[in-house]
PDB file of N, H, CA, C and O in Angstrom:
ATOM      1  N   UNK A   1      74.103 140.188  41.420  1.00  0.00           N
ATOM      2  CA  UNK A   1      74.340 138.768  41.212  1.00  0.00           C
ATOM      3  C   UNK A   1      74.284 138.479  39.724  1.00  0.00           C
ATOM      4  O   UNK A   1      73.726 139.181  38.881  1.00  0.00           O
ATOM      5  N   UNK A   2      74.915 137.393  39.528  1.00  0.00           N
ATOM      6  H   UNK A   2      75.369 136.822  40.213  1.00  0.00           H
ATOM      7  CA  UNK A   2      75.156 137.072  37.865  1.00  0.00           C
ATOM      8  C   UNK A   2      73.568 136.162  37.686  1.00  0.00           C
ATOM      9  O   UNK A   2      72.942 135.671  38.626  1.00  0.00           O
ATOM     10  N   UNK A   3      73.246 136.129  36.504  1.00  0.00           N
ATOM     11  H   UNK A   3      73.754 136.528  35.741  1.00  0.00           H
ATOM     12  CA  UNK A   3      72.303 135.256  35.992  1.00  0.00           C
ATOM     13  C   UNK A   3      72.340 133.902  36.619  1.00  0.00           C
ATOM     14  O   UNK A   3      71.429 133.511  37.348  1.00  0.00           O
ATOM     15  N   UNK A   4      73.427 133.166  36.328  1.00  0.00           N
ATOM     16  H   UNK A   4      74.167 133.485  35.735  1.00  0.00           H
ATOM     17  CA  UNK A   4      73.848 131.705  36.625  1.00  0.00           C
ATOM     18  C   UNK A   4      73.282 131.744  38.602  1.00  0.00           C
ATOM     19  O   UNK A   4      72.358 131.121  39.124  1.00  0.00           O
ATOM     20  N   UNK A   5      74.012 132.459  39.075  1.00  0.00           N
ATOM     21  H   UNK A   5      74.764 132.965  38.652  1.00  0.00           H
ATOM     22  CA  UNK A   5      73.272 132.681  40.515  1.00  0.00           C
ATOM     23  C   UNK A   5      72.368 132.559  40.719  1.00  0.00           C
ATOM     24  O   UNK A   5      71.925 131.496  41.154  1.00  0.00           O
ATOM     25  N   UNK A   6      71.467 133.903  40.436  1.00  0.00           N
ATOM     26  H   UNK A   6      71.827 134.767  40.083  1.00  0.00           H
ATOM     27  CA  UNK A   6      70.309 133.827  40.330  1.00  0.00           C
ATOM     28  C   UNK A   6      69.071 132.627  40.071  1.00  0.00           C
ATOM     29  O   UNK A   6      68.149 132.100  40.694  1.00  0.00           O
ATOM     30  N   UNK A   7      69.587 132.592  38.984  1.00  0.00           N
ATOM     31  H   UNK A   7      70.336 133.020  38.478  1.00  0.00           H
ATOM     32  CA  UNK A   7      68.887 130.998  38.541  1.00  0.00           C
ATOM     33  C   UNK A   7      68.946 129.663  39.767  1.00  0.00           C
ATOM     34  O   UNK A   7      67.938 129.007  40.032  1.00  0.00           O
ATOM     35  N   UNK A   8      70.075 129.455  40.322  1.00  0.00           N
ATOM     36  H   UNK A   8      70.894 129.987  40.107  1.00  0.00           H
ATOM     37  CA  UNK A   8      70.823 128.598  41.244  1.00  0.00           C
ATOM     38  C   UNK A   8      69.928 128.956  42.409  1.00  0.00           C
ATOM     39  O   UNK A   8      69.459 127.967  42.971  1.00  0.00           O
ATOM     40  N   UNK A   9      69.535 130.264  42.968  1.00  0.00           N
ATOM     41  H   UNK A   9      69.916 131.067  42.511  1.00  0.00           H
ATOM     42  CA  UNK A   9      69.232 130.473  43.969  1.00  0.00           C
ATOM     43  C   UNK A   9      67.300 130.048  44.002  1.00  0.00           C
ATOM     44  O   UNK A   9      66.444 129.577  44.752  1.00  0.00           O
ATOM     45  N   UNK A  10      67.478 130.627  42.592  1.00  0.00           N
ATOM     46  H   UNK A  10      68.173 131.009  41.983  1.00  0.00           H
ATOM     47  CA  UNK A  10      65.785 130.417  42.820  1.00  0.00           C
ATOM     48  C   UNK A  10      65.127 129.134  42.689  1.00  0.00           C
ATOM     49  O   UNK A  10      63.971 128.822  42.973  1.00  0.00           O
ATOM     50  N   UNK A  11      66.441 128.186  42.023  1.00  0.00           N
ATOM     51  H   UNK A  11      67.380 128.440  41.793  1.00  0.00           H
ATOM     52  CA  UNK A  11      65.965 126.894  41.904  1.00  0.00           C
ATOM     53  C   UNK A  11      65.788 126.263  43.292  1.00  0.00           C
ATOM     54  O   UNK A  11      65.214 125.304  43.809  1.00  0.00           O
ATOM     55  N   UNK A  12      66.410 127.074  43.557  1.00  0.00           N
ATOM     56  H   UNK A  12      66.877 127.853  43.138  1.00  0.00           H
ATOM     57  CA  UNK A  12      67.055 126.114  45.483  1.00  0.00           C
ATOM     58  C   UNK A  12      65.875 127.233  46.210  1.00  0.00           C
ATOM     59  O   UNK A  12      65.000 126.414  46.494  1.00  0.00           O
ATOM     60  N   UNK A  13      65.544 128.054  46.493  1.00  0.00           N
ATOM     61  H   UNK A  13      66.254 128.719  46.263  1.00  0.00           H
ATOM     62  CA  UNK A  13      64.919 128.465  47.410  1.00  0.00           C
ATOM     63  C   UNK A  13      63.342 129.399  46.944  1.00  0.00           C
ATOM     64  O   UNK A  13      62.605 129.962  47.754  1.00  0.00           O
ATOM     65  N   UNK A  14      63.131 129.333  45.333  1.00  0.00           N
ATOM     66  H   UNK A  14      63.729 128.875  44.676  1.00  0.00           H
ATOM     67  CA  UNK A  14      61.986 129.871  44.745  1.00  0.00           C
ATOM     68  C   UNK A  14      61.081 129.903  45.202  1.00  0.00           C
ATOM     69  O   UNK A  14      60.417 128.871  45.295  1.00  0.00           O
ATOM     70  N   UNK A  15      60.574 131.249  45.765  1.00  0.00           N
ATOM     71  H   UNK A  15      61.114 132.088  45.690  1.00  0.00           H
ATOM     72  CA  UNK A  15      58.922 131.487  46.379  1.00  0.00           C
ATOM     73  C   UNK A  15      58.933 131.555  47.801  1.00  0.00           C
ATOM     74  O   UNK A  15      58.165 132.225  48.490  1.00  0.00           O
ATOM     75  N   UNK A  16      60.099 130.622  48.300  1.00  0.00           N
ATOM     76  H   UNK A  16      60.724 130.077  47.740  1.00  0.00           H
ATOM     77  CA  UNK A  16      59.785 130.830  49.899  1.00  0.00           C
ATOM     78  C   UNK A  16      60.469 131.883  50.437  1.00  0.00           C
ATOM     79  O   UNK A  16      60.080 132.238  51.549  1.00  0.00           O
ATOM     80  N   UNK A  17      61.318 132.437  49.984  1.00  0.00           N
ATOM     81  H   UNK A  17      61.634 132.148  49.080  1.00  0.00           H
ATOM     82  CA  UNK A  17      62.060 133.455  50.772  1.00  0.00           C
ATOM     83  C   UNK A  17      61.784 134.566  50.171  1.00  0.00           C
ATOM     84  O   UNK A  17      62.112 134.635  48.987  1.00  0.00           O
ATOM     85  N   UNK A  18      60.984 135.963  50.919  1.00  0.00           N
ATOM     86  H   UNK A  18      60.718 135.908  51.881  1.00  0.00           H
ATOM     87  CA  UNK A  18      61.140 136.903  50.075  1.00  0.00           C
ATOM     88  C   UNK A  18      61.822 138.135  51.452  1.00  0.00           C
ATOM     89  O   UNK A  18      61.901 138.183  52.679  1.00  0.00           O
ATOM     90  N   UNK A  19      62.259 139.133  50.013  1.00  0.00           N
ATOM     91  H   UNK A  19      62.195 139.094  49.016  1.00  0.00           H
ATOM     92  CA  UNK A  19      63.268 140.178  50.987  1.00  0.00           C
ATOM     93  C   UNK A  19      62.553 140.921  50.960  1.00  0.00           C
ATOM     94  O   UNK A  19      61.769 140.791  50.020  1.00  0.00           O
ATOM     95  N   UNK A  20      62.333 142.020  51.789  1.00  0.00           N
ATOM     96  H   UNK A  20      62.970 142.126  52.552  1.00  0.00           H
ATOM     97  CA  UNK A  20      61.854 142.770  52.590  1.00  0.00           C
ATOM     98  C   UNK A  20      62.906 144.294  52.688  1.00  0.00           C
ATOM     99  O   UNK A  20      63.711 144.499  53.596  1.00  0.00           O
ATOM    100  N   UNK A  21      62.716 144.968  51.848  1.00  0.00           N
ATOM    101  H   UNK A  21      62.062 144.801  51.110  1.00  0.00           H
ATOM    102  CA  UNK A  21      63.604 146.606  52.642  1.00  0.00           C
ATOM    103  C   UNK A  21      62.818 147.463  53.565  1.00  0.00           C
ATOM    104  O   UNK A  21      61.655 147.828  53.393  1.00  0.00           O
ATOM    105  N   UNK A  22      63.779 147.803  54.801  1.00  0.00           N
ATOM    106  H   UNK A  22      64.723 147.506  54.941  1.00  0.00           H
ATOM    107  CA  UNK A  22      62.804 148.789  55.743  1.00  0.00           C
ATOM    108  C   UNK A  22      62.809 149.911  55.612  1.00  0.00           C
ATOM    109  O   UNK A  22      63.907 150.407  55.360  1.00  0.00           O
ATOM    110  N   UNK A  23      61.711 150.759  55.707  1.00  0.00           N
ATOM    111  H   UNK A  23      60.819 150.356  55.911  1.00  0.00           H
ATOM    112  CA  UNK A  23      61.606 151.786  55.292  1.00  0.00           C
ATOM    113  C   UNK A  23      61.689 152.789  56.440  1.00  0.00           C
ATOM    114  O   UNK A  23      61.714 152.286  57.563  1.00  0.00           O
ATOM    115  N   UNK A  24      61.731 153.958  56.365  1.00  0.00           N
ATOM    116  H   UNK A  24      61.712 154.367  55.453  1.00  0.00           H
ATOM    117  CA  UNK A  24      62.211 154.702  57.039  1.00  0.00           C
ATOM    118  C   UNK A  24      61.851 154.517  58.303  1.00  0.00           C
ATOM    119  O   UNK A  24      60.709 154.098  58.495  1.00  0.00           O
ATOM    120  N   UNK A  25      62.635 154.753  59.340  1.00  0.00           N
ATOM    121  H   UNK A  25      63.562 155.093  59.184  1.00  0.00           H
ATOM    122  CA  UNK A  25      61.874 154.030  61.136  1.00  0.00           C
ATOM    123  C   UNK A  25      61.558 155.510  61.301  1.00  0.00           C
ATOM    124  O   UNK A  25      61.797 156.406  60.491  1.00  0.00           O
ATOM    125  N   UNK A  26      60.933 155.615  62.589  1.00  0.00           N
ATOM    126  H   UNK A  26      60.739 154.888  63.247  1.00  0.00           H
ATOM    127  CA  UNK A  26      61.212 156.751  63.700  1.00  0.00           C
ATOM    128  C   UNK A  26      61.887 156.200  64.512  1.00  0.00           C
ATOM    129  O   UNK A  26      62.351 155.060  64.492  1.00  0.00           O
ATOM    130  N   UNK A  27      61.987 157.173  65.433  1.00  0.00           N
ATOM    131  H   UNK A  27      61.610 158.099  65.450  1.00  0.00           H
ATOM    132  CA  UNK A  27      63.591 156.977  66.576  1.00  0.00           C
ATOM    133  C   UNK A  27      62.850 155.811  67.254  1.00  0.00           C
ATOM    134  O   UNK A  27      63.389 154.706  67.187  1.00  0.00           O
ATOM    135  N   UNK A  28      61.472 155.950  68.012  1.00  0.00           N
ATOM    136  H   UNK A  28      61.034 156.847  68.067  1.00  0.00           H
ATOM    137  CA  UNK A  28      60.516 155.159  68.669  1.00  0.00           C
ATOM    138  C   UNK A  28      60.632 153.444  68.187  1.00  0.00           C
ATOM    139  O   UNK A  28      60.698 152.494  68.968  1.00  0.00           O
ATOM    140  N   UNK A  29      60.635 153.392  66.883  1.00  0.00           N
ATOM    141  H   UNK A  29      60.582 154.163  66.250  1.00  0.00           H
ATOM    142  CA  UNK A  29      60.539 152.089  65.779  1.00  0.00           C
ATOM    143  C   UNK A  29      62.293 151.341  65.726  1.00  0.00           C
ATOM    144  O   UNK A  29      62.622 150.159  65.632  1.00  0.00           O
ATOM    145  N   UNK A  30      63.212 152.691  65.837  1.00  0.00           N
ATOM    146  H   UNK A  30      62.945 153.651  65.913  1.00  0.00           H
ATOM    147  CA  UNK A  30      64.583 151.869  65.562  1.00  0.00           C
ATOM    148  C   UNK A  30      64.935 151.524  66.937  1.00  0.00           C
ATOM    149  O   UNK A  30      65.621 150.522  67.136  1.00  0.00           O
ATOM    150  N   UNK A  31      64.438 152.432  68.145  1.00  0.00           N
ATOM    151  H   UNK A  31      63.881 153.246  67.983  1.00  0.00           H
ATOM    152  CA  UNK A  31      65.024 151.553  69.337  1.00  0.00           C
ATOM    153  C   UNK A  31      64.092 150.219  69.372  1.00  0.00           C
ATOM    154  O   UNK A  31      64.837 149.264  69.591  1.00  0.00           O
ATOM    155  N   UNK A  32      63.130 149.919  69.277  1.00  0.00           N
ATOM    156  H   UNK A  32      62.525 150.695  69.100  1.00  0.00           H
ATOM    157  CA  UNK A  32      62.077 148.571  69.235  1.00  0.00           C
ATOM    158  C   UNK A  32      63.066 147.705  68.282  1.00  0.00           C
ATOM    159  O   UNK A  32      63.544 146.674  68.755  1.00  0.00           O
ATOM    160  N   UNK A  33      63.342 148.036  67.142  1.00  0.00           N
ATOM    161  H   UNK A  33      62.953 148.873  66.758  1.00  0.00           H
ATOM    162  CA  UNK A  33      64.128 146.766  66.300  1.00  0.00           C
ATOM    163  C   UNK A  33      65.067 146.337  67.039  1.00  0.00           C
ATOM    164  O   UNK A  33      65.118 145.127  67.261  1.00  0.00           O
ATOM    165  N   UNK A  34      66.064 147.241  67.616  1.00  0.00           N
ATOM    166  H   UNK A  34      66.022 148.224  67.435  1.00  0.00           H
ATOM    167  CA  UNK A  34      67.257 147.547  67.923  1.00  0.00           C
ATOM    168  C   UNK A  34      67.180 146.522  69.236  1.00  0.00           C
ATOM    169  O   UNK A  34      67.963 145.577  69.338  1.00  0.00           O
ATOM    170  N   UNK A  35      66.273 146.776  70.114  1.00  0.00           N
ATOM    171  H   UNK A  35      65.638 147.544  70.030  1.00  0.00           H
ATOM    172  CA  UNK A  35      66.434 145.917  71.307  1.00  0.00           C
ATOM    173  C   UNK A  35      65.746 144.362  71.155  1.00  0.00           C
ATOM    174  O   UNK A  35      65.731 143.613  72.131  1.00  0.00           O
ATOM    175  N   UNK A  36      65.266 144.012  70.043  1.00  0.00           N
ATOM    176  H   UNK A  36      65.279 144.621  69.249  1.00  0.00           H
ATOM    177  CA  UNK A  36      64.911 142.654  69.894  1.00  0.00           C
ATOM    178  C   UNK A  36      65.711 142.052  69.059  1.00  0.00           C
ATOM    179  O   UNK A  36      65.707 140.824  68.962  1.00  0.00           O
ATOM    180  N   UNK A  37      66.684 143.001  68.179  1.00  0.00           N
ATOM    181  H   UNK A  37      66.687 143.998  68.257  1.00  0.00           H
ATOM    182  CA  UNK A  37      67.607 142.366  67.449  1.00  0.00           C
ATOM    183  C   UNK A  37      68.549 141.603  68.695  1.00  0.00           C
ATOM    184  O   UNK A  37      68.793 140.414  68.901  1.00  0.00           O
ATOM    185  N   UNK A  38      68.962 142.879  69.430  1.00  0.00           N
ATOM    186  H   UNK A  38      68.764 143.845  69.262  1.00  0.00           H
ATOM    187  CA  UNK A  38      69.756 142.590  71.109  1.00  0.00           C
ATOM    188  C   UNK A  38      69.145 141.388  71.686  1.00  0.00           C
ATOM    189  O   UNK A  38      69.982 140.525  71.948  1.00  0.00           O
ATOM    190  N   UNK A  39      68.136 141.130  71.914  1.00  0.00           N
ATOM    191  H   UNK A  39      67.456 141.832  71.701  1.00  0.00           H
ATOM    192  CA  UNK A  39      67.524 140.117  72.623  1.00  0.00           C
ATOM    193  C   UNK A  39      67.407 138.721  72.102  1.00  0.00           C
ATOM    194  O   UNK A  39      67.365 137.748  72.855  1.00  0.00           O
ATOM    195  N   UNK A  40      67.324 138.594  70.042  1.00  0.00           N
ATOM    196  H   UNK A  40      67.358 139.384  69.430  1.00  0.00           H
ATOM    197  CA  UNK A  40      67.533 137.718  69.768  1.00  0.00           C
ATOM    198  C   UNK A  40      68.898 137.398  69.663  1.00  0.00           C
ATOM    199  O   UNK A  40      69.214 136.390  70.296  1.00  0.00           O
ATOM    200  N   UNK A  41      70.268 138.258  68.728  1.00  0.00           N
ATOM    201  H   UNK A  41      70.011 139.077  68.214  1.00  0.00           H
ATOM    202  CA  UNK A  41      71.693 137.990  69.657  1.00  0.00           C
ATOM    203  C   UNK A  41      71.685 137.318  70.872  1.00  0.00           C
ATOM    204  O   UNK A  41      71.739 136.088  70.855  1.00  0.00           O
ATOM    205  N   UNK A  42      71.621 137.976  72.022  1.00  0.00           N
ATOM    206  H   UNK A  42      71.577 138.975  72.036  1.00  0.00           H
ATOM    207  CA  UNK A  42      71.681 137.214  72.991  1.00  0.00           C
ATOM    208  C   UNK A  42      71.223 136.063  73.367  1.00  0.00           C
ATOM    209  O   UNK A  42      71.920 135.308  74.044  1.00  0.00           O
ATOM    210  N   UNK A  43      69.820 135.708  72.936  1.00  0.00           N
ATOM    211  H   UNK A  43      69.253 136.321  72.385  1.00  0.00           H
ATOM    212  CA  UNK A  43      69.674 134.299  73.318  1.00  0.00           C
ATOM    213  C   UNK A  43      70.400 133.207  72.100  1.00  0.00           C
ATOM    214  O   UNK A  43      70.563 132.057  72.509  1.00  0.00           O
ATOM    215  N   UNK A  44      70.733 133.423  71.001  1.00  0.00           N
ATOM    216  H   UNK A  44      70.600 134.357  70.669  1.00  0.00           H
ATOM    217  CA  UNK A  44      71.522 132.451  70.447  1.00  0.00           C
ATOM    218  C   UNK A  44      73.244 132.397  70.364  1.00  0.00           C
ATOM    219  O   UNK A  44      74.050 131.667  69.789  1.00  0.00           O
ATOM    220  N   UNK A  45      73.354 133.833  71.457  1.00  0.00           N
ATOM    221  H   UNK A  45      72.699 134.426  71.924  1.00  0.00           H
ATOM    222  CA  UNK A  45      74.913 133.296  71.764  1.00  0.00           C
ATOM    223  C   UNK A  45      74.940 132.374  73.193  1.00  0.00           C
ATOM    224  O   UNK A  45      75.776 131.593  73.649  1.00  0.00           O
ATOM    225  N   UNK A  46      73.499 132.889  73.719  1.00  0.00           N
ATOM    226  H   UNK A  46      72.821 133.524  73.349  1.00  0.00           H
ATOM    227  CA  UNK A  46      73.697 131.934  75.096  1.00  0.00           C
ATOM    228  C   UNK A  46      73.170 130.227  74.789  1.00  0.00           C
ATOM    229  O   UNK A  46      72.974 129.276  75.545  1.00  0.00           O
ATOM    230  N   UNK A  47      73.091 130.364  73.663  1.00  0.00           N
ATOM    231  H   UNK A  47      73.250 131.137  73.049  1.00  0.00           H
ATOM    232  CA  UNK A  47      72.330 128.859  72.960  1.00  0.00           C
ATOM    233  C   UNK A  47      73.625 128.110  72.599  1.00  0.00           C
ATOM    234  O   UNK A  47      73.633 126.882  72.518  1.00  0.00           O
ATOM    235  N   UNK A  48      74.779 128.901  72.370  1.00  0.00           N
ATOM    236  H   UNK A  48      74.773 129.899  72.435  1.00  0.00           H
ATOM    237  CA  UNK A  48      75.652 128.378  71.525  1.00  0.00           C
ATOM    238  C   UNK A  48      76.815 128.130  72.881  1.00  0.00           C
ATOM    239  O   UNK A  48      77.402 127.085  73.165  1.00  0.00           O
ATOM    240  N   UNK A  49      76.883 129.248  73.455  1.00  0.00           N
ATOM    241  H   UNK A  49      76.406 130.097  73.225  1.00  0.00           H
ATOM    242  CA  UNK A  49      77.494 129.168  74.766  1.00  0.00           C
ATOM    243  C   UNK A  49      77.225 127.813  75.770  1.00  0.00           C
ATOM    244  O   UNK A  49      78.046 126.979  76.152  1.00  0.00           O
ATOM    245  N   UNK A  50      76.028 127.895  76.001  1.00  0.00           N
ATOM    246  H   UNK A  50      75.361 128.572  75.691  1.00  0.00           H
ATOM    247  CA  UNK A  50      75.456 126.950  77.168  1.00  0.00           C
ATOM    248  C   UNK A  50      75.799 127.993  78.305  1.00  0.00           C
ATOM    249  O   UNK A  50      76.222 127.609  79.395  1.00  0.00           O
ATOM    250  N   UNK A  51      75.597 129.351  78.003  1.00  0.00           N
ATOM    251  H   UNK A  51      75.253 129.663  77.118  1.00  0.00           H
ATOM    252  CA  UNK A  51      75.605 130.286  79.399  1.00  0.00           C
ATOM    253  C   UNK A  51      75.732 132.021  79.076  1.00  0.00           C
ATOM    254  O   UNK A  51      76.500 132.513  78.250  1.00  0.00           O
ATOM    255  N   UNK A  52      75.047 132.560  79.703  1.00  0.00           N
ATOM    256  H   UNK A  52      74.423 132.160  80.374  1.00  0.00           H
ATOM    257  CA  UNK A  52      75.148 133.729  79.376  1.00  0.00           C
ATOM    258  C   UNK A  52      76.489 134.226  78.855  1.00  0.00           C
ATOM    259  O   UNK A  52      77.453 133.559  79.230  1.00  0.00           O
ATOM    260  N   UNK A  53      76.729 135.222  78.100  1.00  0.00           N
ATOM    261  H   UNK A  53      75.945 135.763  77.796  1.00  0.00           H
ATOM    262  CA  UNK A  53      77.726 135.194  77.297  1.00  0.00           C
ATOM    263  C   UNK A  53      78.033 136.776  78.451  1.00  0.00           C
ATOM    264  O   UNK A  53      77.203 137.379  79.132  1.00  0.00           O
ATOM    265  N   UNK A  54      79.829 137.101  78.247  1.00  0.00           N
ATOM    266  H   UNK A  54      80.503 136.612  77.694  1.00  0.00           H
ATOM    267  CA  UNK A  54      79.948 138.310  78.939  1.00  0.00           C
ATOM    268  C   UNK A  54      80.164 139.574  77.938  1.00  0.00           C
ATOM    269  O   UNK A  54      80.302 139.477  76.719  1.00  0.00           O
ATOM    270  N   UNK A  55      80.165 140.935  78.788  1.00  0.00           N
ATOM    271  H   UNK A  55      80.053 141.014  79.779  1.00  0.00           H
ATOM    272  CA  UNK A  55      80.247 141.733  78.089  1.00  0.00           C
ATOM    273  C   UNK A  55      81.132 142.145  76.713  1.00  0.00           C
ATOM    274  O   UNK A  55      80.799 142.852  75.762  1.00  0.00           O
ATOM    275  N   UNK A  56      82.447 141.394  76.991  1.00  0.00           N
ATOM    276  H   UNK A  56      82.718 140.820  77.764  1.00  0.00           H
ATOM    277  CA  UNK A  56      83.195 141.032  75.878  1.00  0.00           C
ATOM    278  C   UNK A  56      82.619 140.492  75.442  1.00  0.00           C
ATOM    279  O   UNK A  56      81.525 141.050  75.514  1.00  0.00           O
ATOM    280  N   UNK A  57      82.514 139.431  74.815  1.00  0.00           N
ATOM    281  H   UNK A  57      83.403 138.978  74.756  1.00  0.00           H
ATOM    282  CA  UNK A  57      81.983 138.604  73.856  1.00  0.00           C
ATOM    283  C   UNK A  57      80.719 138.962  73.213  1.00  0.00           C
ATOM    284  O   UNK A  57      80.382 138.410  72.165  1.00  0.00           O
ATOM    285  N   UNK A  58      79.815 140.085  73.925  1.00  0.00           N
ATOM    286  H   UNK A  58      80.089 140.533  74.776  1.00  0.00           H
ATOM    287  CA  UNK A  58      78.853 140.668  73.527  1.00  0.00           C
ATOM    288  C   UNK A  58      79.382 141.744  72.428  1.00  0.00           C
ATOM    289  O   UNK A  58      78.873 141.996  71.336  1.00  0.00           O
ATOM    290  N   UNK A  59      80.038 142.063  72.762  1.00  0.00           N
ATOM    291  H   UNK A  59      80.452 141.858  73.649  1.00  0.00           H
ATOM    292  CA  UNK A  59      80.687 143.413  71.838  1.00  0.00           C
ATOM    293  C   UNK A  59      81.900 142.901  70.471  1.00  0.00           C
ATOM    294  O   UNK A  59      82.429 143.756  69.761  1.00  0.00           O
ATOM    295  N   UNK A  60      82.108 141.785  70.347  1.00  0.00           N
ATOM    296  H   UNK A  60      81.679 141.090  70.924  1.00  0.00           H
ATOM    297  CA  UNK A  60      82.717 141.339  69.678  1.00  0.00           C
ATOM    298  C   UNK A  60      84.340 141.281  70.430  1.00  0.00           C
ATOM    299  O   UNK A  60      85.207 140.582  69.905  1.00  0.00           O
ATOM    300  N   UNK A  61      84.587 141.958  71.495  1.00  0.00           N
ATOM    301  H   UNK A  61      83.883 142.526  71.920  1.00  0.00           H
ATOM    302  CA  UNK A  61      86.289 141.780  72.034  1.00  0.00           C
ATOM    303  C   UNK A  61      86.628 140.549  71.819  1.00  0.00           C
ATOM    304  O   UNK A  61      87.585 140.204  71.126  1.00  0.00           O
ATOM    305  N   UNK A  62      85.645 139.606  72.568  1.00  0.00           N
ATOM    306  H   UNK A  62      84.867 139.886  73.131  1.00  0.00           H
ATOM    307  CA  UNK A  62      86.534 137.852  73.060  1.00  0.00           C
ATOM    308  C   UNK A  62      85.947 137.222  71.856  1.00  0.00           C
ATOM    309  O   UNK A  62      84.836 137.436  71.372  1.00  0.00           O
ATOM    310  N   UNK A  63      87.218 136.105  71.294  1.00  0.00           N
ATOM    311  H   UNK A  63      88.121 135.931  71.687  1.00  0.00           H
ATOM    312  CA  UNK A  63      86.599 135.486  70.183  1.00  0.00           C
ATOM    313  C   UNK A  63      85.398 134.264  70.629  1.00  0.00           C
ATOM    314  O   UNK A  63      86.048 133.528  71.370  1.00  0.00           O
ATOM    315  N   UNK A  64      84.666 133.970  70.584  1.00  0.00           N
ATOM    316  H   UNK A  64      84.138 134.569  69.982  1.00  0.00           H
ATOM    317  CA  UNK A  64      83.601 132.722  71.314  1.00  0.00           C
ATOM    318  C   UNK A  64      83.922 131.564  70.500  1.00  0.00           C
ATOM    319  O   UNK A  64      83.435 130.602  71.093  1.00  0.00           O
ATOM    320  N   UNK A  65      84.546 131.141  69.350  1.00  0.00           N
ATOM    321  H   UNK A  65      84.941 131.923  68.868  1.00  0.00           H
ATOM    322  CA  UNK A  65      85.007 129.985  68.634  1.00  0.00           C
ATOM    323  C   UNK A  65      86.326 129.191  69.354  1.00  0.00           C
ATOM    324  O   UNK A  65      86.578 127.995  69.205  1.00  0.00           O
ATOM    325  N   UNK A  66      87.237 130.324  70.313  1.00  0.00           N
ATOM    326  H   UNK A  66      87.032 131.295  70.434  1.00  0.00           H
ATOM    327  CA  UNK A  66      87.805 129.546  71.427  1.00  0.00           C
ATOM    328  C   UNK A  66      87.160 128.881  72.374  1.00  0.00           C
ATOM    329  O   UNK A  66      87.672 127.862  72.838  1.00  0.00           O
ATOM    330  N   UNK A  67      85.970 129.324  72.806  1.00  0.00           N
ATOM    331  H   UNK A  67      85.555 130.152  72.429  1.00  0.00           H
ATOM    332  CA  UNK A  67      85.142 129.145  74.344  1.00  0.00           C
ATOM    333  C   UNK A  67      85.127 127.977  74.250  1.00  0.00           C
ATOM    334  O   UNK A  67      85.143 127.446  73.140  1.00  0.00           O
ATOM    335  N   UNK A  68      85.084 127.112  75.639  1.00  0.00           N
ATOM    336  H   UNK A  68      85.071 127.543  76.541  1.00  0.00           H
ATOM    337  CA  UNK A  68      84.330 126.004  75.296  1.00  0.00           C
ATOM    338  C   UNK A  68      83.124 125.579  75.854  1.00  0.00           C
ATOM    339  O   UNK A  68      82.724 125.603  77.018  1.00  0.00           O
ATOM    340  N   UNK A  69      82.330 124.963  74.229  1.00  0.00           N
ATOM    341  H   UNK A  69      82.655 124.944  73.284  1.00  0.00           H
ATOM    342  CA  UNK A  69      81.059 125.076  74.615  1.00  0.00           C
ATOM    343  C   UNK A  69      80.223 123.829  75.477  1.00  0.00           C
ATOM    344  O   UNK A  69      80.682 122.693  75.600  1.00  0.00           O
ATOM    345  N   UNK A  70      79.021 124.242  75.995  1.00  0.00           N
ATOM    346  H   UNK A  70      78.649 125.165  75.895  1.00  0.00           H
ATOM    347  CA  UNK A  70      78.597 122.934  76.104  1.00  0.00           C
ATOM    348  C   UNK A  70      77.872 121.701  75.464  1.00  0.00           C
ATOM    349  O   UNK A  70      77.072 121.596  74.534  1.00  0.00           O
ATOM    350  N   UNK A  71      78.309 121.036  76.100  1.00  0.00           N
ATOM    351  H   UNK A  71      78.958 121.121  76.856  1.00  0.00           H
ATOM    352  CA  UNK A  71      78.139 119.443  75.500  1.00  0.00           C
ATOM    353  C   UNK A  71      76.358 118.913  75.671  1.00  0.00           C
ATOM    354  O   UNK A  71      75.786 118.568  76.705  1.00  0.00           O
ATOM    355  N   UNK A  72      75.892 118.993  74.494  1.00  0.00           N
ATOM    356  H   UNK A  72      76.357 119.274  73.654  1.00  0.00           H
ATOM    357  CA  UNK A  72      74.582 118.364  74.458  1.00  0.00           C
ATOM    358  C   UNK A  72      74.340 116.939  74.326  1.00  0.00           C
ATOM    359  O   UNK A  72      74.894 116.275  73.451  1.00  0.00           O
ATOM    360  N   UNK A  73      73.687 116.546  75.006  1.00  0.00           N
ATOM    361  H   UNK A  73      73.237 117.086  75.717  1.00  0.00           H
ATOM    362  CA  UNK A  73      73.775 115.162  75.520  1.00  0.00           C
ATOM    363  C   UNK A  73      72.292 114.798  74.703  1.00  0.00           C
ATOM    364  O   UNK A  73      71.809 113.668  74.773  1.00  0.00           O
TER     365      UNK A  73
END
């Protein structure tokens, strides 16, 4: 990132956000990420959906910006 960015970013979000690199998993550690990453995906496509989403749309095949969603009242 350029300086000017930088600066921009930290003015806007300084101190509260910090990044995090992961360090090496075991196989044990990457399936655990791996299936809560899955689990959080899924509940905010079914958030966005208003319904379980299908296997397409899980995998990226069906676009979901066609779907139509539901209406929050």
């Amino acid at each position: 990132m350029g300086q000017r960015i930088k600066n921009n970013f930290n003015k806007r979000f300084g101190g509260r956000i910090r990044i995090v690199y992961a360090q090496k998993l075991s196989v044990e550690e990457k399936q655990l990420v791996n299936e809560k990453l899955y689990k959080a995906m899924m509940e905010v496509l079914s958030g966005i959906l208003g319904r379980e989403p299908t296997q397409r749309e899980i995998l990226g095949l069906d676009d979901i910006s066609q779907c139509k969603l539901k209406k929050t009242q």
